[in-house]
C-alpha positions in Angstrom: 22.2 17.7 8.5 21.4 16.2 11.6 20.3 12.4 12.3 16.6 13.2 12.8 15.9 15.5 10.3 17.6 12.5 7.7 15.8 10.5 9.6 12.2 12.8 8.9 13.3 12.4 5.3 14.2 9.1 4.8 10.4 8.2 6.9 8.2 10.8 4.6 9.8 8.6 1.6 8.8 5.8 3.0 5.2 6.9 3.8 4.9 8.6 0.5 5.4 5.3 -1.1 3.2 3.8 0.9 0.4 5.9 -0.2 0.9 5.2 -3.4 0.5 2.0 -3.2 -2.8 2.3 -1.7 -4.2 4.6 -4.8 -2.5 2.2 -6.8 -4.5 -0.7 -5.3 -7.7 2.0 -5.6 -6.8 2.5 -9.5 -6.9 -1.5 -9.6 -10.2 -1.7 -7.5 -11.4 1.1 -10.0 -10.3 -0.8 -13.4 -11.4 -4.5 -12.3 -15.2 -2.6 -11.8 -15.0 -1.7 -15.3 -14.6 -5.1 -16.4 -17.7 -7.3 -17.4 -15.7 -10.8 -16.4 -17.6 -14.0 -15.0 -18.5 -14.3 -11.4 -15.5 -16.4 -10.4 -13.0 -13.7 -12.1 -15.0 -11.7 -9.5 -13.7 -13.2 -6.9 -10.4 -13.7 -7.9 -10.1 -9.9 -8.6 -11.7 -9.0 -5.1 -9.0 -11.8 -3.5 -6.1 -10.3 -5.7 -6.9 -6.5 -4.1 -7.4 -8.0 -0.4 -4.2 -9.6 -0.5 -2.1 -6.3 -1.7 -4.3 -4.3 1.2 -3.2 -7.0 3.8 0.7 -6.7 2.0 0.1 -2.6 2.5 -1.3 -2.6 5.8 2.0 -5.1 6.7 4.0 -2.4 5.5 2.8 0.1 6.6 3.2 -1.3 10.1 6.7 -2.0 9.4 7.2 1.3 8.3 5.8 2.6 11.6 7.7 0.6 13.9 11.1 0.7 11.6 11.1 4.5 12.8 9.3 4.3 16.4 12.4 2.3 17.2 15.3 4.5 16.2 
């Protein structure tokens, strides 16, 4: 197997996981909704799910320039 095609693998691994990890922030976005929780626990819920986006999107980015690079 050559370099890039490991390379192609090892990157659609990477990405794969990445999207997961967005519909696993979506299935948390989905279950805190359900919940009938004070206004505060609102916010806390809505700050818990940006926080994980902002760690995704970080990701994400790394992902991308991990594999521009090589």
């Amino acid at each position: 197997m050559e370099q890039t095609e490991i390379q192609d693998e090892e990157w659609a691994q990477d990405w794969n996981i990445i999207v997961r990890i967005y519909d696993t922030i979506d299935q948390l976005r989905t279950l805190f909704s359900e919940l009938d929780v004070p206004y505060l626990r609102e916010i806390q819920q809505k700050l818990l799910i940006l926080n994980l986006e902002k760690y995704a999107w970080s990701l994400q980015n790394y992902i991308i320039e991990k594999y521009s690079k090589e």
